[in-house]
C-alpha positions in Angstrom: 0.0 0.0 0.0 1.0 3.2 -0.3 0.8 6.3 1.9 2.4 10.1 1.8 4.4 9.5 -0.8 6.0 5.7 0.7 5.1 2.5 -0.5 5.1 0.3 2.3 5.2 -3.6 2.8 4.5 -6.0 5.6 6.3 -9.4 4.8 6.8 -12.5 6.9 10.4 -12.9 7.3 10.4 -17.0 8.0 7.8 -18.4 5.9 8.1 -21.7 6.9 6.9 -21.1 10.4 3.4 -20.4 8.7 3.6 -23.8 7.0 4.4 -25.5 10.0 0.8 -24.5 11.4 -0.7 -27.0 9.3 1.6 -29.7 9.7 0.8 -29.4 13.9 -2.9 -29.2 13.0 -2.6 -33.0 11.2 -0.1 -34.6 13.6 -2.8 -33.5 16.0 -5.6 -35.3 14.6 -3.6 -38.0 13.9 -1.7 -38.5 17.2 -3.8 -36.3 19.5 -1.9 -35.0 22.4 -1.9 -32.0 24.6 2.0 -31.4 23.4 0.9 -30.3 19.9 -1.9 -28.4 20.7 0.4 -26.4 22.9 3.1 -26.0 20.1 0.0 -24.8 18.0 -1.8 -22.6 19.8 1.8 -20.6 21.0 3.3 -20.4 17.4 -0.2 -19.1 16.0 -0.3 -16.6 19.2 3.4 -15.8 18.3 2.6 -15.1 14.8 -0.5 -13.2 15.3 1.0 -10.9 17.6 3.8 -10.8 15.8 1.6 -9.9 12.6 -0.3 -7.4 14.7 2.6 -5.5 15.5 4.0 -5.3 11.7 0.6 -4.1 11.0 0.5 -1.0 13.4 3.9 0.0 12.1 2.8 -0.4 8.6 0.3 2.1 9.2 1.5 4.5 11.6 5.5 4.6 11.2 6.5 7.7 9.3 9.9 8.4 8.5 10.2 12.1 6.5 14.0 12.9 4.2 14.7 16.7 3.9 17.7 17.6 2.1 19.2 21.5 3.0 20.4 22.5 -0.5 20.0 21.0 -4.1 23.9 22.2 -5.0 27.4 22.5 -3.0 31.1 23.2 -3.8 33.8 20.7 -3.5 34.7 20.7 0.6 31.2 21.7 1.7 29.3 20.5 3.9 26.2 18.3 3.3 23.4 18.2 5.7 20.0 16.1 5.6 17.5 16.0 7.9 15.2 13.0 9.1 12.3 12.8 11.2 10.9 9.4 12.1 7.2 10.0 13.6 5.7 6.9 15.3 1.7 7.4 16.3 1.3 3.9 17.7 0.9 2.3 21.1 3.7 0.1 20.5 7.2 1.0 20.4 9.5 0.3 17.1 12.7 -1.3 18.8 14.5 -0.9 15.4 14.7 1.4 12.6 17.2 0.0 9.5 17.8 3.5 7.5 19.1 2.0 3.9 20.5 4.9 1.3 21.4 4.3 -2.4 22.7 7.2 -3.0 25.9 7.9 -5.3 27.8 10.7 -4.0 30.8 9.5 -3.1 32.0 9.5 1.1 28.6 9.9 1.7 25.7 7.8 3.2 22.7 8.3 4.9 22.8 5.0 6.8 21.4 4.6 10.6 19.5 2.4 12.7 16.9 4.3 15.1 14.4 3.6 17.3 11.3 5.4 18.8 8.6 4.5 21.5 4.9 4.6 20.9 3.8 8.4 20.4 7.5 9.3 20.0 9.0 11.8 17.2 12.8 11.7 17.0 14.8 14.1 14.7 18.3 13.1 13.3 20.7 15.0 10.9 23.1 13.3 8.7 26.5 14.7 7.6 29.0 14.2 4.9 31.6 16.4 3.5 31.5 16.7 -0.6 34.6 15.6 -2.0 34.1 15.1 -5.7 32.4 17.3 -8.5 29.5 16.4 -10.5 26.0 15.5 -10.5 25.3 12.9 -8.2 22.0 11.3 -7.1 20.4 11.2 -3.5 17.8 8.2 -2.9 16.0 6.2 -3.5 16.1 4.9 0.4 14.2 2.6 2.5 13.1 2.5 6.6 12.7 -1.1 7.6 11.7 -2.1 10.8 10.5 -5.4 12.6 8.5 -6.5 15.3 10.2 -7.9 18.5 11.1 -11.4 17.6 11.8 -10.4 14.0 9.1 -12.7 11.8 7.6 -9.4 10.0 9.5 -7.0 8.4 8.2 -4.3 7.7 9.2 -2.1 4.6 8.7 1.8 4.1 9.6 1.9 0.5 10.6 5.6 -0.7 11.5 5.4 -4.1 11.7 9.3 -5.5 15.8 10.6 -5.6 17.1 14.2 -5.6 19.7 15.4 -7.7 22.7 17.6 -6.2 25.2 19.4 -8.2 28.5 19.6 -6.6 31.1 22.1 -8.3 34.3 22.5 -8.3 36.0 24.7 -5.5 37.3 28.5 -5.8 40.7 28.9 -4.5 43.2 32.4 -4.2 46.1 32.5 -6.8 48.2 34.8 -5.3 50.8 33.8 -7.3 48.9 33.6 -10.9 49.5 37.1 -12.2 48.0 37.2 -15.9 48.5 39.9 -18.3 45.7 42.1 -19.8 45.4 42.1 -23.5 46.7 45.4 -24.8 46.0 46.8 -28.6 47.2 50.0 -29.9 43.8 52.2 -30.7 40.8 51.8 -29.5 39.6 48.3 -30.2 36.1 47.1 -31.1 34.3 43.8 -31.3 31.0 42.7 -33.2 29.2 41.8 -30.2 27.3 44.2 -28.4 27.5 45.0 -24.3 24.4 44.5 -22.1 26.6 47.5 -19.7 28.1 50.8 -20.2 31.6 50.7 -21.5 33.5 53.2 -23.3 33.0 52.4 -26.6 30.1 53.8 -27.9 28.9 51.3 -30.5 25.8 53.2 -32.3 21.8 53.9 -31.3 18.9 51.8 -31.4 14.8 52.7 -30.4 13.9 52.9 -27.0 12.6 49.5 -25.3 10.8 49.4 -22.3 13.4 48.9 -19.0 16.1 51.0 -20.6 17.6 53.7 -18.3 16.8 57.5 -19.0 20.7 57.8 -18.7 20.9 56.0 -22.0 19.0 57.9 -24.1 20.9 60.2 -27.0 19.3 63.2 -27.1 20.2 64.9 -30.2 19.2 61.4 -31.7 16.2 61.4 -30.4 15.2 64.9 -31.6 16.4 64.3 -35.4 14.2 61.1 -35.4 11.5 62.6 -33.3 11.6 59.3 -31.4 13.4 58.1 -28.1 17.0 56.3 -29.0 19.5 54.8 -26.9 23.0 54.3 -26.9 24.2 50.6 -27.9 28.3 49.9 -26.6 30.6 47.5 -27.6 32.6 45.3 -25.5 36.0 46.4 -24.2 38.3 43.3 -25.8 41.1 44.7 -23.7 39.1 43.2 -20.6 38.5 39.4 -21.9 39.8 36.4 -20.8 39.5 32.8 -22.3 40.6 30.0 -20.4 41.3 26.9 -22.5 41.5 23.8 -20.3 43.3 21.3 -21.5 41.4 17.9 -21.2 42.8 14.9 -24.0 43.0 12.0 -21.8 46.2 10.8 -23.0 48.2 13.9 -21.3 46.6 13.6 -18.0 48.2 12.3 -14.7 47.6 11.3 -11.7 44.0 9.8 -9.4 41.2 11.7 -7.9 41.7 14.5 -6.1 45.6 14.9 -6.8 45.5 14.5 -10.5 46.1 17.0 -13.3 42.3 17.0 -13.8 41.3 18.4 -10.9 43.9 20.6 -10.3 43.4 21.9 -13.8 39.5 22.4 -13.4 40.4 24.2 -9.8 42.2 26.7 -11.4 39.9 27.3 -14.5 37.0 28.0 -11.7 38.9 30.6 -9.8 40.7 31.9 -12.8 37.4 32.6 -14.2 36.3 33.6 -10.1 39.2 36.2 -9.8 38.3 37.7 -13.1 35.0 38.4 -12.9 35.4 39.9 -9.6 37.9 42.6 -11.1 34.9 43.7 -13.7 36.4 41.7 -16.8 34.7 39.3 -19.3 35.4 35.6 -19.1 35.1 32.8 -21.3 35.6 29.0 -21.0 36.4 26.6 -23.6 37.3 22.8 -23.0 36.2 19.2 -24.9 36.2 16.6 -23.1 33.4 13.9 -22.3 31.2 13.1 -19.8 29.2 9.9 -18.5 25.6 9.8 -18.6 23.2 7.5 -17.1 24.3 4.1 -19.7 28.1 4.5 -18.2 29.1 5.2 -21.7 31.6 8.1 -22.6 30.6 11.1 -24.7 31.7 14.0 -26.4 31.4 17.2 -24.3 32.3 20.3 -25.8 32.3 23.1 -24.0 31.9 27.0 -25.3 31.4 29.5 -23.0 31.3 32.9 -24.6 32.8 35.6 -22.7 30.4 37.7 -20.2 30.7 39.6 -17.1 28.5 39.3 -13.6 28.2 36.6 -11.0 25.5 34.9 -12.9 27.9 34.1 -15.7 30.1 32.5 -12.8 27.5 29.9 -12.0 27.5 29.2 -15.7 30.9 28.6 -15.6 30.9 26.4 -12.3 28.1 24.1 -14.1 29.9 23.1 -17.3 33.2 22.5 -14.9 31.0 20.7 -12.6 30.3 17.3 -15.1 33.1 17.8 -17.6 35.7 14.6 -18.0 39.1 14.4 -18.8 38.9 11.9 -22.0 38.3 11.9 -26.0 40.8 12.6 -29.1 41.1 15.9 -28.5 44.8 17.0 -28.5 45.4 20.9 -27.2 46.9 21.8 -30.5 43.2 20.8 -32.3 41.6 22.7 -29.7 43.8 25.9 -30.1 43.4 25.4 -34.2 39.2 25.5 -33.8 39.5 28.4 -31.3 41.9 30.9 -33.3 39.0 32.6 -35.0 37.0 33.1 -31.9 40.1 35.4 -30.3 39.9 38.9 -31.2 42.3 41.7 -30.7 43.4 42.5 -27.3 42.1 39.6 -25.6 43.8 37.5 -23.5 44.3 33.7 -23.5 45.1 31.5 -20.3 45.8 28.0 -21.2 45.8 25.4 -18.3 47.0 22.1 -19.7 49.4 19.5 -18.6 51.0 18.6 -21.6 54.8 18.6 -22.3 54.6 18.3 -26.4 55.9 21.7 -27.7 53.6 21.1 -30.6 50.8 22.6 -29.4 53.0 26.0 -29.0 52.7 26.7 -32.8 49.1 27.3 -32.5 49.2 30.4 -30.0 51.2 32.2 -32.5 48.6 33.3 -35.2 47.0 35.1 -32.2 50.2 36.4 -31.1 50.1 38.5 -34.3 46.7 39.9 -33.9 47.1 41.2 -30.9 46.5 38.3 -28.5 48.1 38.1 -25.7 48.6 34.6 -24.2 50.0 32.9 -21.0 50.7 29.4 -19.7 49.6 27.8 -16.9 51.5 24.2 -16.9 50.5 21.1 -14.6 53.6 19.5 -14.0 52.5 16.0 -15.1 55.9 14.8 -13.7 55.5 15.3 -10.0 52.0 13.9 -10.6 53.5 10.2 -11.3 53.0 11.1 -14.9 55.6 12.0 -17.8 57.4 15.2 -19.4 59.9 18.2 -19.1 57.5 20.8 -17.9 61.2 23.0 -17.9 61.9 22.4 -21.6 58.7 23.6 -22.3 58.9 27.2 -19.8 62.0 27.6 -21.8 60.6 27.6 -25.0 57.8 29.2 -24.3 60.2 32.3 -23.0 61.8 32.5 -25.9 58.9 33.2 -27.6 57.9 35.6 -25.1 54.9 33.9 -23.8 54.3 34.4 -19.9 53.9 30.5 -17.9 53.2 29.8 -14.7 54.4 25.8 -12.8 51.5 24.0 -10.7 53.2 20.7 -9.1 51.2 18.6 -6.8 50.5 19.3 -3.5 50.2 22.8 -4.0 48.5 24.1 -1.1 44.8 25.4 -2.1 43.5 27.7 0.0 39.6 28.4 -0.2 38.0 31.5 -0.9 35.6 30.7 1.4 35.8 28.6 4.6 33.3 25.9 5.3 33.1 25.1 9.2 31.5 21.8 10.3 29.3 21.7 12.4 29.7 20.4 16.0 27.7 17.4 17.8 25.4 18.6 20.2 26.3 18.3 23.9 25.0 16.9 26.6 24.6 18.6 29.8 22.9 17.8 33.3 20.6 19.9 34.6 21.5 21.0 38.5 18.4 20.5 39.8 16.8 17.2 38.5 19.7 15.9 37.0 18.6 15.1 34.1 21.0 15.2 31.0 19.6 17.3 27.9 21.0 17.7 24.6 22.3 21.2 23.7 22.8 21.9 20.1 25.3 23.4 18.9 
């Protein structure tokens, strides 16, 4: 049957004690003696009380999930609450919490207990240590009467999808250079904010500020018109994360993955806090329900504002390192996309100088680029991260080192929270739970 939202079960746990009834009702008739009337009548008491019980925790046991948030960083911490009501006369002695949930170091596993006309409240904690999109349910309550023939099942199929992303870290030590171009630069694409570069006018729309309005427009066309601005190029960043499976090294946490995907989020973090435009553009693949690999290219056009940083955590959040993309293909398919004056951060691992030749072209139209090199060596993996600095210099192309182990400090601290203590009460002495 089911009820607020939980289909729930009441099942005989030893079936064969049900069949033995039978068996004592025709050993009694055959060989009639006070022996197996007394074996009957006590295992069909046992079983009816026992099937009585089930039955008043099948329909009055109610066990409630509440999950805080549907999304959290990498380090934070996850909280769900339960409340386990019980409005019968009978106590449940056991309460078997079983959680199929996905996100990894966490589980919402307990056995409680409650007496009749009890509520008890419980939170569960784990801390998030992986990105992506993991899955919370379905669960199950199970509980039993006292000698354990009928189990009872509270059945709660639905699930709840949490989005973890990737943590923001300071870079102290990344300094990147602005893009610079002689004149004043324009672009094609037009600004939803004032800049300094006045692009044209357009009619008035509802919502746009009086400021905006061109006056001397607006009286030769005896209708309101409003300034339109370009984007300042000077101000853009592109990160290119580097994410061909064959260059990466390392497992888990400490591999040239993670680290890389770190610093593309608070690259992209630091940026947008200092007012400039950032885009994002890595292929790699992801894995979808059928545990097969796909493509997952990722374009995100350069924008300003903290909304544009959630879009940026999101498609960090579920990207894979993996597929035949090499960085040299990816800086080939992005050299039209960077304009004059931009600048170019590429994060990537790899120790092939090939890829080099394709940040040149840029170079000439005013790009300016910089390197931000995983040292694949010191992550168990292969290459001379120096040969490549070296080269790089010569070309005069800025590049920053990131070994393994490099400390990451968050931007923002995540305290955990305290168990609650217990304390006894002067006068009664009775111990209470404080929370914390």
């Amino acid at each position: 049957m089911k009820q607020n939202g939980q289909r729930v079960t009441a099942a005989l746990k030893t079936r064969w004690l049900l069949g033995l009834l039978p068996v004592l009702f025709l050993v009694q008739m055959v060989i009639p003696s006070r022996v197996w009337t007394l074996l009957f009548l006590s295992l069909g008491g046992t079983l009816a009380l026992g099937y009585l019980w089930a039955r008043q925790m099948a329909g009055k046991l109610h066990v409630v999930r509440e999950q805080y948030y549907g999304w959290a960083h990498v380090g934070d911490l996850l909280e769900e609450r339960f409340t386990m009501r019980n409005d019968s006369l009978l106590p449940t002695l056991w309460v078997e919490i079983d959680d199929s949930s996905d996100l990894p170091g966490y589980s919402a596993r307990s056995v409680r207990a409650a007496d009749g006309h009890q509520t008890i409240k419980w939170r569960t904690e784990g801390v998030c240590r992986q990105r992506g999109l993991f899955t919370l349910g379905p669960w199950q309550a199970r509980a039993g009467d006292p000698l354990g023939l009928f189990q009872v099942t509270l059945d709660h199929p639905e699930t709840q999808s949490i989005l973890v992303y990737p943590p923001i870290v300071h870079l102290p030590a990344l300094q990147l250079p602005r893009g610079a171009a002689t004149g004043a630069g324009r672009t094609s694409r037009r600004a939803l904010e004032v800049t300094t570069n006045a692009a044209g006018v357009r009619s008035y729309a509802p919502g746009d500020s009086l400021s905006r309005i061109h006056w001397r427009s607006t009286a030769r066309m005896n209708d309101f018109m409003v300034k339109t601005f370009d984007l300042e190029p000077s101000g853009d960043l592109w990160i290119v994360l580097d994410l061909d499976g064959a260059v990466q090294a390392g497992e888990g946490e400490e591999s040239t993955e993670e680290y890389g995907v770190v610093l593309a989020a608070s690259l992209s973090s630091r940026t947008l806090r200092e007012n400039r435009a950032v885009g994002l553009v890595a292929y790699g693949t992801t894995s979808p329900a059928t545990g097969e690999p796909e493509p997952l290219p990722i374009l995100v056009m350069p924008q300003k504002g903290a909304a544009h940083q959630w879009r940026i955590l999101h498609a960090l959040a579920t990207v894979r390192a993996g597929g035949n993309w090499p960085l040299e293909r990816v800086l080939a398919e992005m050299n039209q996309n960077l304009g004059r004056g931009t600048t170019v951060a590429v994060v990537t691992p790899s120790c092939d100088p090939s890829w080099i030749a394709g940040l040149l072209p840029p170079m000439r139209r005013g790009v300016t680029p910089t390197v931000i090199l995983l040292d694949a060596a010191s992550f168990g993996g292969q290459g001379n991260v120096e040969a490549v600095t070296g080269l790089l210099a010569d070309l005069g192309i800025s590049s920053h080192i990131i070994p393994k182990g490099m400390p990451f400090r968050p931007v923002i601290e995540h305290k955990r929270i305290g168990r609650p203590e217990f304390k006894v009460l002067k006068g009664t002495g009775r111990v209470i739970a404080v929370e914390p």
